[in-house]
C-alpha positions as CSV (number, residue, x, y, z in Angstrom):
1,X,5.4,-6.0,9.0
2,X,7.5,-7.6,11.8
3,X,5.5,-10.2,13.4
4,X,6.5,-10.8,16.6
5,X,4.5,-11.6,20.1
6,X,3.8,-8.0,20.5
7,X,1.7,-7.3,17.4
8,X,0.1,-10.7,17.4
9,X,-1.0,-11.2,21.1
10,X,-3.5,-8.3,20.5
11,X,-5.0,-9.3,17.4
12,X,-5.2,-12.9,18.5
13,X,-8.7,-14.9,19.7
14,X,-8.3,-16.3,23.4
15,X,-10.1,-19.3,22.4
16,X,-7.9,-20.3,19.6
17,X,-7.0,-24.1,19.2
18,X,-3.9,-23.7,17.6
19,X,-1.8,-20.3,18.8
20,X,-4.2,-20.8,22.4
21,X,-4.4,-16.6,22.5
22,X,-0.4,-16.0,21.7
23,X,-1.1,-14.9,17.7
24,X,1.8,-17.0,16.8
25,X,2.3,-20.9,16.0
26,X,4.9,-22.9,15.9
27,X,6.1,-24.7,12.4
28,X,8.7,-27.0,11.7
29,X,12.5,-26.0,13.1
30,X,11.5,-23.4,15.4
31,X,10.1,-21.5,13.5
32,X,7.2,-19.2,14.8
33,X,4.4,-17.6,11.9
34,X,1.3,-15.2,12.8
35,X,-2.0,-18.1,13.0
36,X,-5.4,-17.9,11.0
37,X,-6.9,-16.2,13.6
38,X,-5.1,-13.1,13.8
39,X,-5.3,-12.5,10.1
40,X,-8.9,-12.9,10.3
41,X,-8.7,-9.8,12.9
42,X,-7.2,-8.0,10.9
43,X,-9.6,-8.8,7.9
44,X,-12.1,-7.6,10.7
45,X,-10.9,-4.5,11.3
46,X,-10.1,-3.5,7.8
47,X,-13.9,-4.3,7.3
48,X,-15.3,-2.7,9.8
49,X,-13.5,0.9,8.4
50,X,-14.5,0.2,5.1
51,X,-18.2,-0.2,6.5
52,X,-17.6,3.0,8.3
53,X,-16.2,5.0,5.1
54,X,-19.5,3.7,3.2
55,X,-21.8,5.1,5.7
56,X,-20.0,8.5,5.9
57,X,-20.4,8.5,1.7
58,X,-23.3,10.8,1.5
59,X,-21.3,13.3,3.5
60,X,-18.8,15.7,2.2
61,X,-15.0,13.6,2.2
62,X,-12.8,16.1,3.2
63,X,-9.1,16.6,1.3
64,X,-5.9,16.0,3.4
65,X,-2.9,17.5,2.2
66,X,0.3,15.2,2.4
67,X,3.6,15.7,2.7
68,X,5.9,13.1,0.1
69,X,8.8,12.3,0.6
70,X,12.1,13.3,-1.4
71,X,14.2,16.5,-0.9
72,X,11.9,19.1,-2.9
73,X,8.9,18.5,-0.2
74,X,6.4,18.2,-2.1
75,X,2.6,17.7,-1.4
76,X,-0.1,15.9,-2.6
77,X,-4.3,16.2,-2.2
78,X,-5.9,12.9,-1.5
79,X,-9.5,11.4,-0.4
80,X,-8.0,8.7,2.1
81,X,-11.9,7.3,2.8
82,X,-12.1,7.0,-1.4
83,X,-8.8,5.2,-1.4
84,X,-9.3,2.7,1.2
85,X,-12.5,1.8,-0.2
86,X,-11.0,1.4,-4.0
87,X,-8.4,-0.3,-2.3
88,X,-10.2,-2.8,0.2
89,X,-12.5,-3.6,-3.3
90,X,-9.4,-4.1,-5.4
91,X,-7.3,-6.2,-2.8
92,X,-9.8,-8.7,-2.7
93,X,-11.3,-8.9,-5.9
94,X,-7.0,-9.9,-6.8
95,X,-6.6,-12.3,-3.8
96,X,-9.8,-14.2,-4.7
97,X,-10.8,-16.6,-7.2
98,X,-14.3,-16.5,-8.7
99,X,-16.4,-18.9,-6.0
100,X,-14.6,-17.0,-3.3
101,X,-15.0,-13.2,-4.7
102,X,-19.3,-14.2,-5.1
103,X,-19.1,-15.2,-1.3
104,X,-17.0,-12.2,-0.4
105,X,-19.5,-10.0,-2.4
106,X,-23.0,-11.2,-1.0
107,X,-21.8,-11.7,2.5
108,X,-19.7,-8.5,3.3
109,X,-20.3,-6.2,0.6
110,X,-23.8,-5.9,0.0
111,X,-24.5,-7.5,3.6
112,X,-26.6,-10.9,2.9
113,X,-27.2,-13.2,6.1
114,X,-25.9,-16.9,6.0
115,X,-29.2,-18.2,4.7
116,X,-29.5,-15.9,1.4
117,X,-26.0,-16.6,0.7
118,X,-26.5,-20.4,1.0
119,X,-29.9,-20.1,-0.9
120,X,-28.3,-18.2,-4.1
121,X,-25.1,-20.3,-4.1
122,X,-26.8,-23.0,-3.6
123,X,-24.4,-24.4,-0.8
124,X,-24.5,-26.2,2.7
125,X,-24.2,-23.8,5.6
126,X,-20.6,-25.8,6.8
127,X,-19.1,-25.1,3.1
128,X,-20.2,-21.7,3.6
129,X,-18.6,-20.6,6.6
130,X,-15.3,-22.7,5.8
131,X,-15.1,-20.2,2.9
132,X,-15.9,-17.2,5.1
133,X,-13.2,-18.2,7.1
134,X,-10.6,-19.1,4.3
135,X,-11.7,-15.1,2.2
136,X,-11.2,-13.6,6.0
137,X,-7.4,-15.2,6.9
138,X,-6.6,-14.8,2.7
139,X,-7.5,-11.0,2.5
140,X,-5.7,-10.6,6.1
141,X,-3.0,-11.7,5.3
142,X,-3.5,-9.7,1.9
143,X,-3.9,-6.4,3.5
144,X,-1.6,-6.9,6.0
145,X,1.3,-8.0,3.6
146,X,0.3,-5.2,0.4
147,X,3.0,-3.6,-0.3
148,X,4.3,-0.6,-1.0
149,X,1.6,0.3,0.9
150,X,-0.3,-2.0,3.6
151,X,-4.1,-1.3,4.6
152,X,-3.2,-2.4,7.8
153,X,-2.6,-0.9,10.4
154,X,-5.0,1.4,9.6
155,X,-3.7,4.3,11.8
156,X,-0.6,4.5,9.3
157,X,-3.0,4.0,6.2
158,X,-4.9,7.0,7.5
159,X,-2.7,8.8,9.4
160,X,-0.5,10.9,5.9
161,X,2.3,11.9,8.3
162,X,5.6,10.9,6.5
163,X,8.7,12.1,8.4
164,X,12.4,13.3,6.1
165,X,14.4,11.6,9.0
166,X,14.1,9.3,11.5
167,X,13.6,10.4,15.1
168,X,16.9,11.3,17.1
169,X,17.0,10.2,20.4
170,X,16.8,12.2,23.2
171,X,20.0,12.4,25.3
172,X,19.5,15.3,28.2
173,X,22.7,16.9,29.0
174,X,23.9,17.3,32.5
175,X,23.2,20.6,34.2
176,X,26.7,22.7,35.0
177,X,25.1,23.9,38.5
178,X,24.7,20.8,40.5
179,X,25.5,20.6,43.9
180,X,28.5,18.7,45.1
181,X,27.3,15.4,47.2
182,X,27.9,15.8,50.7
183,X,30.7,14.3,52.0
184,X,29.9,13.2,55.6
185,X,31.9,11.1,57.7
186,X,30.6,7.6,58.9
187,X,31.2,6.2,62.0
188,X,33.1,2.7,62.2
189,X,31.0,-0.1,63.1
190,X,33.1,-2.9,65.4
């Protein structure tokens, strides 16, 4: 992903101390990189359709047909709310080391408050939500930066549409039938 002021300034928090609501800080030389707090949005998002795919579970997933890419056009039947979850899960259990993956699994898997997390892990509140913050800007960034295949944004994820050939631009054509501008004579002015 190309990150540049116009995919950051979205994602980024108004409030921010460091990027102050651009989504992009400044490092040595010039040198501009997206800040913690727009990774963290995008760990946000991410989460929040992952909590949406769980709740639909129970329900029928339906099957989208995709079109791959290659000359024979083929297709291919896939359960995208299936994927993303197996994918979400598997992303972050590979970005995280043990401490971090427990935190990651009370807190936004199985949905534990603050207090029960800092009860079982037997941990200050400020330690806990340092980590919170570290797992969200570390699997942001993750997601963000997955490749072949990113998890954000979630639209292309989802979306299955895979074109041959890029887009041709759209040049019209003059019409043949135009009238002729009017040639009328101006008066001199002194």
């Amino acid at each position: 992903m190309q990150w540049d002021r116009t995919n950051t300034i979205g994602l980024a928090k108004v409030s921010c101390s460091y990027c102050h609501g651009y989504g992009l800080r400044l490092i040595r030389k010039g040198k501009e990189i997206p800040c913690d707090c727009v990774f963290r949005a995008v760990f946000r998002a991410c989460h929040h359709r992952f909590r949406e795919c769980v709740e639909k579970g129970p329900h029928t997933s339906t099957v989208t047909l995709e079109f791959c890419r290659g000359t024979e056009g083929r297709r291919t039947y896939s359960r995208k709310r299936e994927e993303f979850m197996a994918d979400f899960c598997l992303v972050s259990r590979r970005s995280l080391d043990d401490v971090e993956y427990r935190i990651f699994r009370f807190h936004f898997l199985l949905g534990a408050d603050w207090k029960l997390c800092c009860r079982q892990l037997r941990m200050d509140r400020g330690s806990f939500f340092h980590l919170v913050y570290r797992i969200q800007q570390k699997l942001g960034q993750a997601f963000v930066e997955l490749q072949p295949y990113a998890l954000y944004p979630l639209d292309e994820y989802f979306s299955g549409m895979i074109r041959r050939e890029p887009p041709r631009a759209f040049h019209p054509t003059p019409s043949r039938h135009l009238p002729e501008p009017l040639a009328t004579p101006l008066p001199l002015s002194a």
